[in-house]
C-alpha positions as CSV (number, residue, x, y, z in Angstrom):
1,X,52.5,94.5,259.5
2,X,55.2,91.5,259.6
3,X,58.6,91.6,261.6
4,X,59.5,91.8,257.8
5,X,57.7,95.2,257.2
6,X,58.5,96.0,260.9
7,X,62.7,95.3,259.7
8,X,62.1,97.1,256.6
9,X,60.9,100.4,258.4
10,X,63.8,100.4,260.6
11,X,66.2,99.9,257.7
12,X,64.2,103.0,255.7
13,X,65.0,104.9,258.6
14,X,68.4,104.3,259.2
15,X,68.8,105.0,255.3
16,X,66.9,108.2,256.1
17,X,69.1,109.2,258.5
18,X,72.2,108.6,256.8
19,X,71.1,110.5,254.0
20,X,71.6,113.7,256.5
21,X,74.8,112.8,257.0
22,X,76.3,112.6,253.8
23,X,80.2,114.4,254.6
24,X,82.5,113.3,252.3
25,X,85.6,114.4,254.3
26,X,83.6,113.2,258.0
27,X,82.7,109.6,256.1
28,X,86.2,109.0,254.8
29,X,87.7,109.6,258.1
30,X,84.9,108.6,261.0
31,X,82.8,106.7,259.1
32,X,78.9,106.7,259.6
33,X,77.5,107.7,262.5
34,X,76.0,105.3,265.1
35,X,72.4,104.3,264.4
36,X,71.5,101.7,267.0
37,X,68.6,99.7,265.4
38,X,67.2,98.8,268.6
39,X,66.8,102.5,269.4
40,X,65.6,103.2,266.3
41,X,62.9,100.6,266.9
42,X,61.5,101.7,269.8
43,X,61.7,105.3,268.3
44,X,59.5,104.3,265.6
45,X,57.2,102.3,267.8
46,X,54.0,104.2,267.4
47,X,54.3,104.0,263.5
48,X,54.8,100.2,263.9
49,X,51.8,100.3,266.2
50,X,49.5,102.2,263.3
51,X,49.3,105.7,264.9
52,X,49.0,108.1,262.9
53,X,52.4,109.5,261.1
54,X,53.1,112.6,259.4
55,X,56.1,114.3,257.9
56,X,56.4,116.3,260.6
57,X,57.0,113.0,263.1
58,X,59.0,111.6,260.7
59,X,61.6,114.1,260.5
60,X,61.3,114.6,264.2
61,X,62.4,110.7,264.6
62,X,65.2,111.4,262.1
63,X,66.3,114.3,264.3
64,X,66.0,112.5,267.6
65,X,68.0,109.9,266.3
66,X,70.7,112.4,265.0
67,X,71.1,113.4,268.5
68,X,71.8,110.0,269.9
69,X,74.6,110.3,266.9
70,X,75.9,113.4,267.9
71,X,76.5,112.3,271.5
72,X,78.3,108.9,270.5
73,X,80.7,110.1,268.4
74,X,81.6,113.3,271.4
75,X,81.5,110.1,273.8
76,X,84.3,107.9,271.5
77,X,86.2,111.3,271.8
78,X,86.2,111.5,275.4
79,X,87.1,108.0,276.1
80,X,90.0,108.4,273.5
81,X,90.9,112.2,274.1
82,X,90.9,113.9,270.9
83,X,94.7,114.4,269.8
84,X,94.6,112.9,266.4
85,X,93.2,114.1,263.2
86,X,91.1,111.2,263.4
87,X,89.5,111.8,267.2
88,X,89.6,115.6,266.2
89,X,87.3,115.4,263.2
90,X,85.6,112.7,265.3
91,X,84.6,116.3,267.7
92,X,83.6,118.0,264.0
93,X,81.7,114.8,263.1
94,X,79.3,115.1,266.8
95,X,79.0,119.0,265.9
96,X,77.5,118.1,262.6
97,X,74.9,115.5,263.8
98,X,74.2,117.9,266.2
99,X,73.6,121.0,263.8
100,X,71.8,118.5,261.2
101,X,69.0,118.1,263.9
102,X,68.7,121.4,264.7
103,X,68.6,122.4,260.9
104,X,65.9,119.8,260.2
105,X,63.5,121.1,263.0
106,X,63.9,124.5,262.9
107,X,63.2,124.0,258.7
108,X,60.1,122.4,259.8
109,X,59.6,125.5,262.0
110,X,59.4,123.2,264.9
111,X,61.3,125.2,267.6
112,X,59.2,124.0,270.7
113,X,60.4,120.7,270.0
114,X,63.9,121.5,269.6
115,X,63.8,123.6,272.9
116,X,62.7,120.7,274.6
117,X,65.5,117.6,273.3
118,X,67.3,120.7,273.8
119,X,67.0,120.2,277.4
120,X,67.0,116.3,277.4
121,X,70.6,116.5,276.0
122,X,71.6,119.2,279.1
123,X,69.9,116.2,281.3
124,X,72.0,113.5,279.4
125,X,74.7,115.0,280.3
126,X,73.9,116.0,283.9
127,X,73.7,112.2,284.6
128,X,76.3,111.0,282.6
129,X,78.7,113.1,284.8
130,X,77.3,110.4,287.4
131,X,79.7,108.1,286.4
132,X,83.0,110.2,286.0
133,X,82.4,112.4,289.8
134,X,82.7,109.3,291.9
135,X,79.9,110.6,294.5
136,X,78.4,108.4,296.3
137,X,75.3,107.7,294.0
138,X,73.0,104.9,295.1
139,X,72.4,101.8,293.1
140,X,68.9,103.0,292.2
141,X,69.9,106.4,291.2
142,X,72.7,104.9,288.9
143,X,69.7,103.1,287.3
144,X,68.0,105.5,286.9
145,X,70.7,107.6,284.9
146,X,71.6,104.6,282.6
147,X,67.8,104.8,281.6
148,X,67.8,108.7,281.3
149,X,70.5,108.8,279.0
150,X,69.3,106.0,276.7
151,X,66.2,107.2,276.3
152,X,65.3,110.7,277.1
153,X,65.1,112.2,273.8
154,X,62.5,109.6,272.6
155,X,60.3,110.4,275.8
156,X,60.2,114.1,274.6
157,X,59.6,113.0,271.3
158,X,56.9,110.3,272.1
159,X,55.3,113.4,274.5
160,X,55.6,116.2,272.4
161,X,53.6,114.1,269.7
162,X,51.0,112.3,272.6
163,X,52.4,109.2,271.8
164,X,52.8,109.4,275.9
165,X,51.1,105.5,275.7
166,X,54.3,104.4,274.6
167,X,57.0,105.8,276.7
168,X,57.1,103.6,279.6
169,X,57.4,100.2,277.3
170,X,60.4,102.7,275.6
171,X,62.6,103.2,278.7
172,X,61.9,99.6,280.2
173,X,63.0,97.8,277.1
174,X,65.7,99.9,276.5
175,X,67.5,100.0,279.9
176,X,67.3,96.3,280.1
177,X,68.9,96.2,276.8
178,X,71.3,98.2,277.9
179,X,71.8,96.3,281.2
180,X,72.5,93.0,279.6
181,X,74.7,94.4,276.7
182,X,77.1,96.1,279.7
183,X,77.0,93.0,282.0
184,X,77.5,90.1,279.1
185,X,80.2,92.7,277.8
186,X,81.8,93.0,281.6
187,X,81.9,89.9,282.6
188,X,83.9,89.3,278.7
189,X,86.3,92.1,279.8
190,X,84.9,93.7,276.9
191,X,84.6,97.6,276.9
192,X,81.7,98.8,278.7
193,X,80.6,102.6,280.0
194,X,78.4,102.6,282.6
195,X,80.0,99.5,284.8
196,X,83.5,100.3,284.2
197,X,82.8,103.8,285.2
198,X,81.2,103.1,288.7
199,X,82.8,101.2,291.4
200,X,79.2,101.3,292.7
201,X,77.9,98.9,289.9
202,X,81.1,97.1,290.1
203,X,80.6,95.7,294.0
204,X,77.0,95.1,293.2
205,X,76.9,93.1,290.1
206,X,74.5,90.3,291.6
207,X,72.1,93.0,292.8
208,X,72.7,94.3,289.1
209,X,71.8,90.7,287.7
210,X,68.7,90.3,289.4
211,X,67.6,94.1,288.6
212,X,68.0,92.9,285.3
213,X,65.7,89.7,285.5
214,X,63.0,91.8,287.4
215,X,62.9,94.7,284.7
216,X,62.6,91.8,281.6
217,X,60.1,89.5,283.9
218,X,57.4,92.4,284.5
219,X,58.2,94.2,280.9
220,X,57.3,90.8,279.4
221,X,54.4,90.9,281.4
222,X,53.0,94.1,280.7
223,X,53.4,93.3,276.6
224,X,51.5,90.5,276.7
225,X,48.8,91.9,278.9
226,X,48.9,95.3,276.6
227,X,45.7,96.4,275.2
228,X,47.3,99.2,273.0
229,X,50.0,97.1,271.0
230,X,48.9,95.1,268.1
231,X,50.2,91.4,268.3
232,X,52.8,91.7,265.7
233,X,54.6,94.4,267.8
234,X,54.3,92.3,271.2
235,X,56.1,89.9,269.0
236,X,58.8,92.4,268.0
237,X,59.7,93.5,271.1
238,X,59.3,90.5,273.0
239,X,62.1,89.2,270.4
240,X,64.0,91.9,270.9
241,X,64.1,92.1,274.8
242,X,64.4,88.5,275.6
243,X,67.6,86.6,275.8
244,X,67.6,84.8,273.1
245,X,67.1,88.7,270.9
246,X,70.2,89.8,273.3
247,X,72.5,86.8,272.0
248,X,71.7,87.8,268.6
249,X,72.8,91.3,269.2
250,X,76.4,90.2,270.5
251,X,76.7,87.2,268.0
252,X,76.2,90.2,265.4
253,X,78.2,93.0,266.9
């Protein structure tokens, strides 16, 4: 498999998963829901890796990623407090993501899995309450949320499936692209969450710079010394977690 047939399973997916959320009344006003297609990626990275892939995983992956839908549009609503028609059927819009997941599972009579991203989105938001409580949270543990939050429902996903091979690779790649997304879009005085949010992250952007080169230094490293991944998927997610893949990103929105 290509980074062509790697980009074309992504797009299928998204396609996929915009198929569940065909509301004529939510699309009109909210527009599609957030699929972020790096996400997506490492979502699908066992398929891309040629494990094995049933229907059951695949509409498991559409589901997790309908979470991660549900939760940005409720998060747009709380940064813009929902007092227009508009931010209020932005609240209905999160609600139906969220339902739409649930409905999908529980059709494929899959309830210990939707017990269990059940609980990922309870510890999603536990942390995310991290950066609106203004305790005294260390650097580390602030970390350690941002990665939580991005990827938790994959690493239920990935271990409800045995995929468990995968999961660190997963969270790596996508807290440092998260990282360098929020400080590139910080230091542009561009809206951010997690930065703007702590005071914490704020006085130690340096510390959060080099946290940032030590994360993509030693994920680099442990792609190109991985014995599971094929060589086209080293390929795709070292062009995906490098700088030159992060420039890309921002160039393109």
């Amino acid at each position: 498999m290509n980074e062509s047939l790697i980009t074309q399973h992504v797009e299928q997916y998204k396609k996929d998963i915009l198929m569940q959320t065909q509301q004529s009344t939510l699309l009109k006003y909210t527009g599609s829901p957030v699929i972020d297609e790096e996400r997506l990626f490492f979502t699908l990275l066992p398929l891309l890796n040629g494990e094995d892939w049933n229907e059951s995983v695949k509409i498991s992956a559409i589901a997790v990623s309908l979470i991660f839908a549900a939760l940005a549009a409720h998060d747009l609503v709380k940064e813009q407090k929902a007092t227009s028609k508009v931010q209020q059927l932005q609240v209905l819009a999160g609600d139906y993501y969220s339902g739409k997941y649930y409905q999908l599972l529980a059709k494929d009579n899959n309830i210990e899995l939707i017990q269990q991203l059940s609980d990922s989105v309870a510890s999603i938001t536990e942390h995310k309450t991290r950066f609106y409580d203004h305790q005294d949270y260390s650097f580390e543990q602030l970390i350690q949320s941002i990665q939580l939050i991005e990827s938790k429902p994959i690493e239920q996903f990935m271990e409800f499936y045995s995929f468990h091979e995968y999961v660190f690779i997963m969270k790596e790649a996508l807290l440092l692209s998260t990282m360098k997304k929020e400080l590139t879009a910080f230091e542009n005085q561009e809206s951010v969450f997690y930065i703007s949010k702590s005071i914490k992250l704020q006085t130690k952007l340096d510390i959060f710079q080099s946290e940032i080169e030590k994360i993509e230094k030693e994920l680099i490293k442990d792609i190109r010394n991985s014995e599971l991944l094929k060589e086209h998927v080293k390929h795709a997610i070292l062009e995906r977690v490098t700088e030159r893949a992060l420039e890309k990103q921002l160039r393109e929105g």
